[in-house]
C-alpha positions as CSV (number, residue, x, y, z in Angstrom):
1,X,82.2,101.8,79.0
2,X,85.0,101.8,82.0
3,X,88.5,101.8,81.2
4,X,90.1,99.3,83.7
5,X,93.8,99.3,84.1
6,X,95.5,96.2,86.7
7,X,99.0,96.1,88.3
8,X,100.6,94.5,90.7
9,X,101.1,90.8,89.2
10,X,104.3,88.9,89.3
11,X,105.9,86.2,90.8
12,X,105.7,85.0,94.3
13,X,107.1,81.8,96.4
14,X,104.2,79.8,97.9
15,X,103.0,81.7,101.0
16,X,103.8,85.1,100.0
17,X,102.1,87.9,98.9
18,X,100.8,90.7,96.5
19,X,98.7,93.3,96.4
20,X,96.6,94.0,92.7
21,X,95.1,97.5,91.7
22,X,92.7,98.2,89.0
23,X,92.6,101.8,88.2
24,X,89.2,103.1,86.6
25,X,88.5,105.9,84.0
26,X,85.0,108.4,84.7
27,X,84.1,110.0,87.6
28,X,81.1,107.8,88.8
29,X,83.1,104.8,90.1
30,X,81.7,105.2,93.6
31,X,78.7,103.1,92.2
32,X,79.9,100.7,90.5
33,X,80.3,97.0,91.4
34,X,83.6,95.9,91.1
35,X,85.0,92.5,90.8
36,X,88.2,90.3,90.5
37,X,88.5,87.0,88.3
38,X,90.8,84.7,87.7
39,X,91.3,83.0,84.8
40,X,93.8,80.0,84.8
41,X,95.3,78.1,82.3
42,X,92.8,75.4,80.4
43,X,90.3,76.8,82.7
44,X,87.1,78.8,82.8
45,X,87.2,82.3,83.9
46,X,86.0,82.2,87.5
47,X,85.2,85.2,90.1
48,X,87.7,85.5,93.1
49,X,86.0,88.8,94.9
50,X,83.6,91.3,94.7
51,X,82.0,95.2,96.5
52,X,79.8,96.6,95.7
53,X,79.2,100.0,96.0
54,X,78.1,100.0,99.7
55,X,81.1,98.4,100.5
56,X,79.8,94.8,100.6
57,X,82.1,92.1,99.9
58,X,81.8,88.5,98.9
59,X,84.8,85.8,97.9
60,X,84.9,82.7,96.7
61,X,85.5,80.0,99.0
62,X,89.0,79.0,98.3
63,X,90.0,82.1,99.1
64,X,88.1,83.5,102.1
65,X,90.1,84.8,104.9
66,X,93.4,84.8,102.4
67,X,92.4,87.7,99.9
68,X,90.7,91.2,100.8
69,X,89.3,92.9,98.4
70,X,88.6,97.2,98.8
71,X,88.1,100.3,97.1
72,X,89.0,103.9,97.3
73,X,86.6,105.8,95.5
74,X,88.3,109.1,96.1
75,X,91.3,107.2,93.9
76,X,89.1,105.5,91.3
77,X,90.5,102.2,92.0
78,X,90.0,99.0,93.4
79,X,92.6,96.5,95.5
80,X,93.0,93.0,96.0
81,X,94.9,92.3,98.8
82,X,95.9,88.5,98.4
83,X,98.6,86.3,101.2
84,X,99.2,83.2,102.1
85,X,99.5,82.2,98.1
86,X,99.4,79.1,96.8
87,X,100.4,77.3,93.2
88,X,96.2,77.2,92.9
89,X,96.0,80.8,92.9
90,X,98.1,81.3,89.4
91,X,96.4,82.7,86.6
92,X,95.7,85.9,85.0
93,X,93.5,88.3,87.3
94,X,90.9,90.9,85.6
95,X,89.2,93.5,87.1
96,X,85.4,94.2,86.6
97,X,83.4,97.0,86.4
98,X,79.7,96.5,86.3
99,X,76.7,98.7,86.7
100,X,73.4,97.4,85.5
101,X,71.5,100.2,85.3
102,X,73.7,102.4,82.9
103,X,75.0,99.2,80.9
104,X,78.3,98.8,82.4
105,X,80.0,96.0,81.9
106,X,83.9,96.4,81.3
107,X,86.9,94.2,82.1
108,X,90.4,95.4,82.4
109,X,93.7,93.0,80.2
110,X,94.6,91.3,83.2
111,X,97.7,90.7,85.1
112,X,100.0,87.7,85.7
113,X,100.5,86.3,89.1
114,X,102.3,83.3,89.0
115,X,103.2,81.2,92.7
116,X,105.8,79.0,92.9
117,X,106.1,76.0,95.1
């Protein structure tokens, strides 16, 4: 399996932003698919982002044209890039590593970001 390290939560006033990276272990990232989830209080885990390895990305809707995600696969590590924030986006983020072929399927602890009204 992936080691999957994030950083970059905190706390942020409504309309500000952060940027998350998850740094992964191995050197065969380039084809993994990576993914960020969110995970808020009381709720289900749910998937925010994902590229795969080509470089296509998809979001889900409450986010689209707020949060970017990217990779640099000369750094091992993926970004989110999220702005505009609101209170809805607070929850613990986790980053994904998935690869179906070779069994991959590893998740990173998660990071905090909490937005204030």
């Amino acid at each position: 399996q992936v080691r999957l390290v994030e950083s970059g939560g905190g706390l942020v006033q409504a309309g500000g932003s952060l940027r998350l990276s998850c740094a992964a272990s191995g050197r065969i990232f380039s084809i993994y698919v990576m993914g960020w989830y969110r995970q808020a209080p009381g709720k289900q885990r749910e998937l925010v982002a994902v590229i795969t390895s080509g470089g296509s990305t998809d979001y889900q809707d409450s986010v689209k044209g707020r949060f970017t995600i990217s990779r640099d696969n000369a750094k091992n590590t993926v970004y989110l890039q999220m702005n505009s924030l609101k209170p809805e986006d607070t929850a613990v983020y986790y980053c994904n590593a998935e690869h179906r072929g070779l069994g991959v399927y590893s998740w990173g602890q998660g990071t905090q970001v909490t937005v204030s009204s």
